[in-house]
N, C-alpha and C positions, 0 to 999 in steps of 0.2 A: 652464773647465768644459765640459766635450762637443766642443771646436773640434779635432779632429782631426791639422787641418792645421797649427794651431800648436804643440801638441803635437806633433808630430813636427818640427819645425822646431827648438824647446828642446831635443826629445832630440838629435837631430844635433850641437850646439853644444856640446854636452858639459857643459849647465847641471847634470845629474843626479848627476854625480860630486862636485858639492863639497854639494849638495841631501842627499849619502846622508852624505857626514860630517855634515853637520848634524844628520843624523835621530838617529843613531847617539848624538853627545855630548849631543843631548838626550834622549835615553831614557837614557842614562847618568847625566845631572843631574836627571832625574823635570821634565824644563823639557814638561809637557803639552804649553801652547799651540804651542810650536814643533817638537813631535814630531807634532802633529796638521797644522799648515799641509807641512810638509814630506811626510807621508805622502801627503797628496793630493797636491803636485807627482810624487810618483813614481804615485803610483794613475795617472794620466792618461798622464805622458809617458812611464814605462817600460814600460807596451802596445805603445805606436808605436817602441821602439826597435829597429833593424833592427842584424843582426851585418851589419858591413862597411861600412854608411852612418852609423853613429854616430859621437862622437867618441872617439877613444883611453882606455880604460877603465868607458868606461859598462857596457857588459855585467857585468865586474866587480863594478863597485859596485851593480849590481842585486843582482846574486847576495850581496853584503854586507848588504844593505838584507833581502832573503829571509829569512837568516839571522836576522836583527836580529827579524823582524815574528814568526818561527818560535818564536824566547825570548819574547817576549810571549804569546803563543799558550798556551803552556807554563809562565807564573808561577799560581803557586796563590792562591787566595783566601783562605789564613789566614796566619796569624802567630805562631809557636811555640806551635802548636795549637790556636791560637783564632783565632775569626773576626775577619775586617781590620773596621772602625768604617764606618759604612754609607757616609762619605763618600769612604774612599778605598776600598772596595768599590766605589762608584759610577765613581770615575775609573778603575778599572783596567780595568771594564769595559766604557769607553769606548773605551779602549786597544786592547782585544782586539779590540770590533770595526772599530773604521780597521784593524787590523791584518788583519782576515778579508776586508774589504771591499776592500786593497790586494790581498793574496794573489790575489782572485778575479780581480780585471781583468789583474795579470800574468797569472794563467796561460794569457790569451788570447793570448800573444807566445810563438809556438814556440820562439824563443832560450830562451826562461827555464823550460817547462817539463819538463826533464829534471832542475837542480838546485832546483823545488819540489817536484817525487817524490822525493827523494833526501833534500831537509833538512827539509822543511816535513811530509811525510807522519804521521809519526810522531808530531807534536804535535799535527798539527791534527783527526788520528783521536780521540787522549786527550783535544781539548777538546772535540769533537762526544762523545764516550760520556759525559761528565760535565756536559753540557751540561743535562740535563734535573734533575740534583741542583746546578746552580749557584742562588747566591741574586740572582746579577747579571741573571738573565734570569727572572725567577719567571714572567711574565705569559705565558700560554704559544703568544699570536699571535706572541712576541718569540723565545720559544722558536725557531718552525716558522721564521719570518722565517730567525736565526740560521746556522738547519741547513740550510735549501736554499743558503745564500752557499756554506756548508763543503761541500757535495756538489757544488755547480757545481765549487769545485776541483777536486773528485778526481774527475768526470765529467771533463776536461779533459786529467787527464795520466794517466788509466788506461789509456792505450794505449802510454805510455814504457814499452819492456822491461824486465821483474824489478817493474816496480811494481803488475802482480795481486797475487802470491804477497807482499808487503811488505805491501799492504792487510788481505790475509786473515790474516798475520801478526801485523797490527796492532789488528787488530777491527773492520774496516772492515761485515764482515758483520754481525754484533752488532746494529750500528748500523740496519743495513738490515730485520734482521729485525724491532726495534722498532717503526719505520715503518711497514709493512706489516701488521704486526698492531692496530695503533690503528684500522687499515679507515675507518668514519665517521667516526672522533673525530679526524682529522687535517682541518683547516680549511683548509689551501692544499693542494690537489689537486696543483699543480705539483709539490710537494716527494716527493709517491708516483712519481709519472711519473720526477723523476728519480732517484730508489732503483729503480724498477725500468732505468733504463736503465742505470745500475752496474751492476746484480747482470746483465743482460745482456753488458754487455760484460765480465765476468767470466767469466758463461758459455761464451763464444766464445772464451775463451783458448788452454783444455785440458782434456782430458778431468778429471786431477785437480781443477783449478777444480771442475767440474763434480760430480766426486765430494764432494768438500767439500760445495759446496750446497746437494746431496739431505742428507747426513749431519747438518749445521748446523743443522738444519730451516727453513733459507730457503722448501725446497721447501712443507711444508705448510702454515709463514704465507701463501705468496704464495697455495694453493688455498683455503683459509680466506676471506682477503680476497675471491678471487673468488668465493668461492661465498655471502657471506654479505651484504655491503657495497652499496651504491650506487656504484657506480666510474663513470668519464668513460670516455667512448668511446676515449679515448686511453690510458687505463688498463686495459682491458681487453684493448687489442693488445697491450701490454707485457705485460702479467700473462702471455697465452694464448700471447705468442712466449715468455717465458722458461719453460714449459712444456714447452711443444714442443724448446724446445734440451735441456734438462736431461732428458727421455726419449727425445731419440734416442739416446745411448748406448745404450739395452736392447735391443742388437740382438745376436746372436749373434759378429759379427766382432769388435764393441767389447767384449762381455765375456768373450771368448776371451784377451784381453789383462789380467785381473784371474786371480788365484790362487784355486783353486775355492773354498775359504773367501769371500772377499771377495766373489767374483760371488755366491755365496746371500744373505750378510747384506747385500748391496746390493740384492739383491730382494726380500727379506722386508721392509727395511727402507721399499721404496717400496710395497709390498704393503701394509704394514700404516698405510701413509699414507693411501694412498685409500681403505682400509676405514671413513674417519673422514670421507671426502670426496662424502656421499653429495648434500647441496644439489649442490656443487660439479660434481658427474656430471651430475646434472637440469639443470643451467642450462644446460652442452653441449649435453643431447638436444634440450630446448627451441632455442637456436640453430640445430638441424639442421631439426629438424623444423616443418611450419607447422601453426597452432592447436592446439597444443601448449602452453598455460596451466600445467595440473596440473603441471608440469613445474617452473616458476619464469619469471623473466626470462630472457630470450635475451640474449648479450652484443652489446651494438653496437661493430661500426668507423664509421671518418670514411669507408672508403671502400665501404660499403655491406652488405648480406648475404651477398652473394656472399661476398667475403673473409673474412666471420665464418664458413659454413656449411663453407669449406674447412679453416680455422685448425682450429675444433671436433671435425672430422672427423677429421683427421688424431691431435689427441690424444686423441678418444675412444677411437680403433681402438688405442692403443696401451695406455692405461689397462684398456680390454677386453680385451685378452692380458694384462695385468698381474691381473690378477684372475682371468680364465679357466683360465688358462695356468700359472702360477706360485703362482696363489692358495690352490689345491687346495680344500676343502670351504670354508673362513673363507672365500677372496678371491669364490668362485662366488655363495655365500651374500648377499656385500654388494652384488656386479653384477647379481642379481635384484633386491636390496631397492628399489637404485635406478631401476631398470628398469619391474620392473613395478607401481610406484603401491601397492602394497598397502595404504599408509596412506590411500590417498583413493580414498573412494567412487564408483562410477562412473563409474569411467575407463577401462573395456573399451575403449572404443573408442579413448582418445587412446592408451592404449599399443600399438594396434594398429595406429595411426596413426606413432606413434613407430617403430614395430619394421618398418615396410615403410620409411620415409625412412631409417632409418642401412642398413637392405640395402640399398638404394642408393648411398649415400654410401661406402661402402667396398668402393672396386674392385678388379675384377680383372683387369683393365688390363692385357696388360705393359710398356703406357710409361711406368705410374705408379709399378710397382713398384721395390724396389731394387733397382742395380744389383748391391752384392757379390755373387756365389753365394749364399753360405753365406746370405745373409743375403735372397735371394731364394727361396732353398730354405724355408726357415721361413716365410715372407711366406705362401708358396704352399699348403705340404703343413701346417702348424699355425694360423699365426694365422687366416687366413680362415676355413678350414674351420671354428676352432674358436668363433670370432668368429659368425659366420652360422650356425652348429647353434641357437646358444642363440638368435638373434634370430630363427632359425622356429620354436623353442618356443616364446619370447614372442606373436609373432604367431599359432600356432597355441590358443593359452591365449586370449587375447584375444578373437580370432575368434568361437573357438567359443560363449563364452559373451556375447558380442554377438549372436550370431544365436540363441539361449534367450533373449533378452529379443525384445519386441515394440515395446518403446522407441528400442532401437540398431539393431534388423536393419535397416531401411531405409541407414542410414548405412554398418553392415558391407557390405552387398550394394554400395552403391556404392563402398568401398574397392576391395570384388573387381576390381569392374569394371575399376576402372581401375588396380590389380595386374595384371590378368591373371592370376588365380591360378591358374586349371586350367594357361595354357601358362608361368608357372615351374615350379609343381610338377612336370610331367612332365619337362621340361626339364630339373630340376635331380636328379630320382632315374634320370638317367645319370652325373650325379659322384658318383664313388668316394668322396667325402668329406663330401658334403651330401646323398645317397640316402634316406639313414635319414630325417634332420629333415625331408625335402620329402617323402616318403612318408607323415609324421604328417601334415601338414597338409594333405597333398591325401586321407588316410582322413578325418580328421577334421572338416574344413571342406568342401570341395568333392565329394565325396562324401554330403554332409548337405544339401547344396542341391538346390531345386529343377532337375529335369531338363533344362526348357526354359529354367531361367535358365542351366546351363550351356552345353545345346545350343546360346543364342546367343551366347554368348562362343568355342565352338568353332566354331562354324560362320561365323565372321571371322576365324579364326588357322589358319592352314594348316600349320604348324609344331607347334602342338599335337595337330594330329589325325594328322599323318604318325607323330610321339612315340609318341602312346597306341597306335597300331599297330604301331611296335616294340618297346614297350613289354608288349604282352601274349604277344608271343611270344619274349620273353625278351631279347632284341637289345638290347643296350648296358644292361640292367636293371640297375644297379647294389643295387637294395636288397638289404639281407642277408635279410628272408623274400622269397625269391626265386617260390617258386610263389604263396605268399599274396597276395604283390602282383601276380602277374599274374591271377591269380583277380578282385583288387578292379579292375583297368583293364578285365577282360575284365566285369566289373557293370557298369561306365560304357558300354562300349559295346554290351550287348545294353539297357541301360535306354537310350541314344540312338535305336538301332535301331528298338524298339518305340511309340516316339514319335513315328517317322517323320524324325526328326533328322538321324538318321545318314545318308541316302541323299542330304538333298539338300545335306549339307556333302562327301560324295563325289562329288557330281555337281558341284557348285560348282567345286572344288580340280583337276577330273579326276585324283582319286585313285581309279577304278575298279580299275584295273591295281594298284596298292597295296595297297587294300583286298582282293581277292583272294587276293595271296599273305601277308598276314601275317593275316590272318584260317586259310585254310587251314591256313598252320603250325601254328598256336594249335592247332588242331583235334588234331593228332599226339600222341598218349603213347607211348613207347617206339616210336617208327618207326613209327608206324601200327599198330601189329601187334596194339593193343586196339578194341576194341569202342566206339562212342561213348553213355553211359550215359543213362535217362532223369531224371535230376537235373538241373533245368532251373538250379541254381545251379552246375555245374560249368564250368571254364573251353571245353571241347570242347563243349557242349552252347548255352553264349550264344553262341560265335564260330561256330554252326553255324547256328545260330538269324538272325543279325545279318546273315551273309553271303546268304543266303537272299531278307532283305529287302533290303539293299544291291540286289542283283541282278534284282529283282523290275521286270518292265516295266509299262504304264499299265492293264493287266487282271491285274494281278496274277500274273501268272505268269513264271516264273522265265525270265528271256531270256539266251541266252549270245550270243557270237559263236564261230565256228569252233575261233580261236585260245585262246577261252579253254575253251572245252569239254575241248579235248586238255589244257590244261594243268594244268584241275582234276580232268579222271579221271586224267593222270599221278601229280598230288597226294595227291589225298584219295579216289578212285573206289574203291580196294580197301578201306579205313574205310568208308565210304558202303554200299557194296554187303554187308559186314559188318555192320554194323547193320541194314540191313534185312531179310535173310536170319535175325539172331537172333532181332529182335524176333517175322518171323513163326515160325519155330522156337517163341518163348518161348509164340506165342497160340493156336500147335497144341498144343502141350502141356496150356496152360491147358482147352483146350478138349474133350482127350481126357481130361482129369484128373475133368473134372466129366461130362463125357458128358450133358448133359441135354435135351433136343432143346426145353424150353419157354424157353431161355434163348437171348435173342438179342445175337452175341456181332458183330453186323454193325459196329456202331457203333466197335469196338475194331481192328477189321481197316480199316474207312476211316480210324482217327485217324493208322494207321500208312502209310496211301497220302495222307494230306495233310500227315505230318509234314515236316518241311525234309531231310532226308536223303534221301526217297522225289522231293520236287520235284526236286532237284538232279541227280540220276540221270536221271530221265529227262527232263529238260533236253539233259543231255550227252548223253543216246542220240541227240540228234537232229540231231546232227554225223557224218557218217560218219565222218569222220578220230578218234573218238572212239570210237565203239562198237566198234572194231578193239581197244583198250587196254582199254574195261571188259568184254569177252567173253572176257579172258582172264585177268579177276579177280572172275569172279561176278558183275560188274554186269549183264548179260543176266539172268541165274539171278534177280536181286531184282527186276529189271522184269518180266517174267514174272510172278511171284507179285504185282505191282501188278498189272498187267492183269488179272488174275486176278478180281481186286476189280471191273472194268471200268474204271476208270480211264483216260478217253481216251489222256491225254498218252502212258500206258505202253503201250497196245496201239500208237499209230502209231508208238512207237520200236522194237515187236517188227516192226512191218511195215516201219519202215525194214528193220531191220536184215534179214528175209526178203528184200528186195530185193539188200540187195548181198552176200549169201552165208547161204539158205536153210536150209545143213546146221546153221549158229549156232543155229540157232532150233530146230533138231529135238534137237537133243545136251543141250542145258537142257530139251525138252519147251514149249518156251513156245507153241507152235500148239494144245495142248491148256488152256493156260491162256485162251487167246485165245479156242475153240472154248467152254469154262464161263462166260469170261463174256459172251460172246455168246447163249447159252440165259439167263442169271440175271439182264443187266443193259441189257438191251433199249434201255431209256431211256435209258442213259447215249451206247452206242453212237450213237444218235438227235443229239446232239450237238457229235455231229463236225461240222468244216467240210469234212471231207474226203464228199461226196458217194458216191464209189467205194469210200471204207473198207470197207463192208457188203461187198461183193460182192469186193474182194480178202481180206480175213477167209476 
């Protein structure tokens, strides 16, 4: 008993070949006692028997003894239709098991396990299915005991070829599916671990293996079990690998190879599996995601969470195109119900918690993704996309209604934070295929927040404020309301702006030179060729606004440098010089309309020499290299009418510009504007740093 080494020593000597006649003429004679001592001579010494080191015939006579243990296996427990008398019911089923318990230990000798798949399989399936209707085994620890001998066999020699399809054949699965559906009510846990390491190594055989499976409903007991049961950390690797194998098929290359009949009802059919599989969904998210309860238990491995969070990930994303993707209205239906907690109160935040950990979890890699084409092509242009739309709904829904409560904001706001949800959102309404969903949540969420709590979020990400700047002037703008959305980027940025945000996150980044020209752009409708309106919510009117303050030095007034002077009167000077021109146009009008001389209309004529159009102008007049470019787009002509006002800034840019070519000045009239407001605004004049102003006037 257990001496290894003597046992192999008897089998060598060829004691086993006349040990197996023995067996034989007593199970032939019903001689128990000596069919029982002789079974255990072979239990022991035909393990150790080696092909070529043994004596002449042993192998044989194992292979006879097989046979022999196989009929046993296969005697029935009645008697021309009636039950055998409890005693020799008792011995027979004594019988069966020396004979299960022999089977098991040979099939440990790779000599012998090719002719126990061959002779022994077929019986020992029929006695494991009837196993739980036998009266030899009522007691049902004897049961379990029984059935994990009989699967260690066929765990053993399921990898001899032709012996998958013989199993499944046989009802090998039946079996398995029983097992796994008893979930808690199964008392030795070892005996699930190894049904599920069968149905694994079944899985790995072949695709049709694998179709079987799913079709068998192997598939939905085993999600059953996981989603409902108490399982061992070793049971839920198994459960969550034979998952993962049985859904990698549903890949475009692999169901290219099904006949288009077959590839539907083999989706519908896993579609309509996990529609049923809603625990089973929540236990994934919960494993993905952390403090995540509302969810369920998270599954554990032996080798930590790490491997759980990857296991889970992987079959979540794919369960999630299985219902996204294929599900149509039912399958979309059941991936919310699961998703977003609807049955439990007060869970805003964990699903919003949940819906930023799986965007994460499911990358966009491409060292992660599949290699096939075809089946990277889908990966790319469908599942993600369609995967991640719905999981910035979620998180968009979440959010919002975390930050309506005064209970959750504090925890929403710190999600943000450490989201970075302004620099995804912009970031991601540049992909063609996430635009839409990132757009809802940066209108809806981030857009809803306080200014200065964005402001500091963007003014540590230099990536998100470069975005928002190409983003308002249309530049990689993927969203389909293409003006609308830049109208809501160009709100973000005149609300930064006016809070003083904006300047010092451009001054931080040295994004001057940035900010500059994609602010200008913004500014353009149809090529400049319009008018900039006074609708202070219009896209042309905040980035007119913003750039203004951007560019504003430590007295507040507008500072350019040389090179940028040129390059915003090349830009935006003839807009500029157009607006201010209409506006006074619009307030002569106004003013000859009413003709009232007790109506003082001063106030409306300075609001239009301090608006930011009027700054900016004559800003750049005070570049030479710049007043050459707006004198020959009416920006003189608008300076003028500022000066007009007294306006310092505007009268030294008509005297620059007197200086470096006189006639400029006479051709617009502006010496007479200079000369009015030299009579009207004395005090202003007064002003000047320029000492000499007065007397060159």
């Amino acid at each position: 008993y257990g001496n290894i080494d003597l046992c192999g020593e008897f089998s060598q000597s060829g004691m086993l070949v006349p040990v197996g006649d023995i067996l034989q003429r007593a199970l032939a004679s019903s001689d128990q006692y000596t069919f029982s001592v002789a079974v255990v001579l072979v239990k022991f010494c035909g393990q150790c028997t080696v092909v070529g080191s043994s004596a002449s015939g042993t192998v044989e006579t194992l292979k006879n003894v097989i046979n022999a243990l196989s009929c046993v296996l296969a005697l029935s427990e009645n008697e021309n239709g009636s039950s055998m008398d409890p005693q020799r019911l008792k011995e027979l089923s004594v019988l069966k098991y020396e004979s299960l318990v022999a089977l098991e230990a040979l099939s440990a000798n790779d000599a012998l396990q090719s002719s126990i798949a061959t002779t022994v399989l077929p019986a020992l399936v029929s006695f494991l299915q009837h196993l739980e209707y036998s009266y030899s085994y009522a007691e049902e620890k004897d049961q379990e005991q029984v059935m994990l001998i009989g699967l260690k066999t066929i765990q053993r020699i399921i990898n001899i070829p032709s012996s998958t399809q013989s199993m499944m054949n046989n009802g090998i699965v039946s079996i398995l599916i029983k097992i796994i559906e008893k979930g808690d009510e199964v008392k030795n846990k070892l005996l699930q671990e190894v049904s599920l390491e069968i149905a694994q190594s079944i899985a790995r055989s072949d695709l049709e293996s694998r179709y079987w499976l799913i079709c068998s409903g192997l598939l939905n007991s085993l999600l059953s079990m996981l989603g409902e049961s108490q399982v061992t950390a070793r049971t839920s690797q198994l459960g969550l690998q034979n998952a993962g194998i049985l859904l990698s098929d549903l890949t475009p290359s692999t169901l290219s190879r099904f006949e288009p009949s077959a590839k539907e009802e083999l989706l519908q059919r896993v579609v309509t599996i996990f529609c049923s599989q809603r625990t089973f969904i929540r236990r994934l998210i919960a494993s993905i995601s952390d403090n995540c309860d509302a969810y369920g238990e998270s599954f554990v491995f032996s080798q930590g969470e790490g491997a759980v969070r990857d296991k889970a990930a992987g079959i979540l994303f794919n369960i999630s195109t299985l219902l996204l993707v294929h599900g149509q209205e039912v399958g979309r239906t059941h991936f919310n119900d699961a998703l977003l907690l609807n049955d439990v109160s007060g869970s805003n935040m964990t699903v919003a918690t949940a819906c930023s950990a799986l965007l994460d979890a499911f990358s966009d890699d491409e060292e992660t993704s599949p290699a096939n084409p075809d089946d990277r092509s889908f990966y790319f242009d469908v599942q993600l996309p369609t995967v991640k739309s719905y999981l910035m709904k979620g998180l968009t829904e979440s959010l919002h209604q975390a930050m309506s409560s005064l209970d959750s904001k504090p925890a929403a706001e710190g999600l943000i934070k450490r989201l970075q949800l302004p620099r995804t959102c912009l970031v991601l309404c540049r992909s063609e295929k996430l635009a839409e969903s990132a757009f809802r949540l940066f209108e809806d969420v981030v857009l809803s927040l306080p200014i200065d709590f964005v402001g500091d979020l963007i003014q540590c990400d230099r990536v998100a404020l470069v975005t928002l700047f190409d983003l308002v002037t249309g530049q990689a703008n993927k969203v389909p309301q293409l003006e609308y959305s830049k109208q809501m980027f160009a709100k973000l940025l005149g609300n930064l702006a006016k809070a003083g945000l904006l300047p010092k996150a451009v001054s931080s980044f040295g994004l001057r030179s940035h900010a500059i020209a994609a602010l200008s752009a913004a500014m353009l409708i149809n090529g400049g060729e319009e008018n900039i309106d006074d609708d202070e919510d219009s896209i042309q009117r905040i980035c007119l606004e913003s750039l203004a303050i951007v560019l504003c030095g430590k007295e507040n007034d507008v500072t350019l440098t040389p090179v940028e002077s040129r390059a915003l009167a090349s830009a935006i000077g003839r807009v500029l010089s157009s607006t201010v021109l209409n506006r006074f146009f619009t307030q002569a009008s106004l003013e000859s309309t009413i003709n009232d001389s007790t109506v003082d209309f001063r106030l409306n004529r300075a609001a239009i020499c301090q608006s930011a159009e009027a700054r900016l102008l004559c800003a750049m007049a005070h570049s030479p290299e710049s007043l050459g470019v707006l004198s020959k787009i009416g920006g003189l002509e608008a300076i003028g009418l500022i000066a007009h006002e007294g306006e310092i800034k505007a009268v030294e840019a008509v005297w620059k510009a007197c200086d470096m070519n006189p006639k400029l000045v006479v051709v617009v009239e502006a010496h007479l504007s200079i000369m009015d407001a030299l009579i009207g605004s004395e005090y202003k004049l007064s002003l000047s740093t320029d000492t000499n102003l007065r007397d060159i006037v």
